[in-house]
Backbone as CSV, one residue per row, in Angstrom:
resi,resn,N_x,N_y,N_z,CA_x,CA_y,CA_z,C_x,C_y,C_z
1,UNK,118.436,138.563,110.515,118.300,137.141,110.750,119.658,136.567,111.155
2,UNK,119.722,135.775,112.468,120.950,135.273,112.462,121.282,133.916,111.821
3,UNK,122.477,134.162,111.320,122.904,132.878,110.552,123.732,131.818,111.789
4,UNK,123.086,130.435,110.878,123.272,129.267,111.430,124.607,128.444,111.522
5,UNK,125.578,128.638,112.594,127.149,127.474,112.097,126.779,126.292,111.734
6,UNK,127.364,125.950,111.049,127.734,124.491,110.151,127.607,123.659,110.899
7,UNK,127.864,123.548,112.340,128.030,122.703,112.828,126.680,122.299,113.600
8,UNK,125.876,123.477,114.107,124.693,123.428,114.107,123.420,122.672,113.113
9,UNK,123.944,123.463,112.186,123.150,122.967,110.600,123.700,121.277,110.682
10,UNK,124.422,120.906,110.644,124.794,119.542,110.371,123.942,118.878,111.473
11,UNK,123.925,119.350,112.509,123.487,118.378,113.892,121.690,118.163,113.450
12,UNK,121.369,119.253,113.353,119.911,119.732,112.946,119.494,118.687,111.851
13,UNK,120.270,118.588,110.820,119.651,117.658,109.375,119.944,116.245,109.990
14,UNK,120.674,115.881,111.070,120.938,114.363,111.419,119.957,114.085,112.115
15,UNK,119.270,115.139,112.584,118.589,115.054,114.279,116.852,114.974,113.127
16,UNK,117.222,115.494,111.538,115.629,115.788,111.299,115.531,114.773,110.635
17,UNK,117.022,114.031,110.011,116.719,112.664,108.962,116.970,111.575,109.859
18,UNK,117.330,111.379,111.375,117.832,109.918,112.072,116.266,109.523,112.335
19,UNK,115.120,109.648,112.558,113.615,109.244,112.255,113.244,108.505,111.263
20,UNK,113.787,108.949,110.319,113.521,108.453,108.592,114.580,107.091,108.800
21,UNK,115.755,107.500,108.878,116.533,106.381,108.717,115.736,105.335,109.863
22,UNK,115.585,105.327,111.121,115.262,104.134,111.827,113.677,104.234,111.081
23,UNK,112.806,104.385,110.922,111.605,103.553,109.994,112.104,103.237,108.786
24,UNK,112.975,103.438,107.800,113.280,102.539,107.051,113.927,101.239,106.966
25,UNK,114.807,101.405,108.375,115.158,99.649,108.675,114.218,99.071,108.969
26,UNK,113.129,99.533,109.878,112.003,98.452,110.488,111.388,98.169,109.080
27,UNK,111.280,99.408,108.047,110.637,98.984,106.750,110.757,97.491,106.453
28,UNK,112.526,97.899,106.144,113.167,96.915,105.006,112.936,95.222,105.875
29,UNK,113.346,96.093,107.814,113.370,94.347,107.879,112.183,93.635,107.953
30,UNK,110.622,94.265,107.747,109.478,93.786,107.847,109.416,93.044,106.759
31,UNK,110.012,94.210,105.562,109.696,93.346,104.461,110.458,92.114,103.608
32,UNK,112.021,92.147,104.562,112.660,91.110,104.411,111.993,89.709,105.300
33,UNK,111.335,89.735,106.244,110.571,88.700,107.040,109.527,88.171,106.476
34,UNK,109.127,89.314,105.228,107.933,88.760,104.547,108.080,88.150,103.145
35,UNK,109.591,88.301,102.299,109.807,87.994,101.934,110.222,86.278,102.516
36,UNK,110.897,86.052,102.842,111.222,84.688,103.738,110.116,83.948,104.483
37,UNK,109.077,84.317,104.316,107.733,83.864,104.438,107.245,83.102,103.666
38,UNK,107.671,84.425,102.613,107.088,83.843,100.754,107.683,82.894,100.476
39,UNK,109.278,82.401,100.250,109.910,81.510,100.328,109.931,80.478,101.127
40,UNK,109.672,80.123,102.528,108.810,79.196,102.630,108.018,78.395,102.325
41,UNK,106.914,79.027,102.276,105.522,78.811,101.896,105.902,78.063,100.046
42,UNK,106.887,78.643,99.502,106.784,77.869,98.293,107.933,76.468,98.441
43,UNK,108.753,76.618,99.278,109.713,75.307,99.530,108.260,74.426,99.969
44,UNK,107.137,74.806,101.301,106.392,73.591,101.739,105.030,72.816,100.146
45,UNK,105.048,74.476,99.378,104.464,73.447,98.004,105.463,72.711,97.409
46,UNK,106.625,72.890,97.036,107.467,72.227,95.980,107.703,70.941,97.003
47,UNK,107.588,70.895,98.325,107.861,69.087,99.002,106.904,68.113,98.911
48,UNK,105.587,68.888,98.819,104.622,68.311,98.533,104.274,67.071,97.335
């Protein structure tokens, strides 16, 4: 079996986790938009 350089291996785990990382920003910022929704929605009861 041939073994893998480091430098290879490194490129490989960026190239298999940079997917993960960009859906977890769209995660976070969906759910930061929905948070600030929520907050809204309770500033337009408390003017009421």
């Amino acid at each position: 079996m041939e073994k893998i350089s480091p430098l290879k291996r490194a490129l490989l785990l960026l190239l298999l986790t940079l997917p993960l990382g960009i859906a977890g920003c769209n995660t976070m910022e969906g759910l930061g938009k929905d948070i600030q929704k929520g907050g809204q929605a309770i500033e337009r009861i408390g003017q009421k």
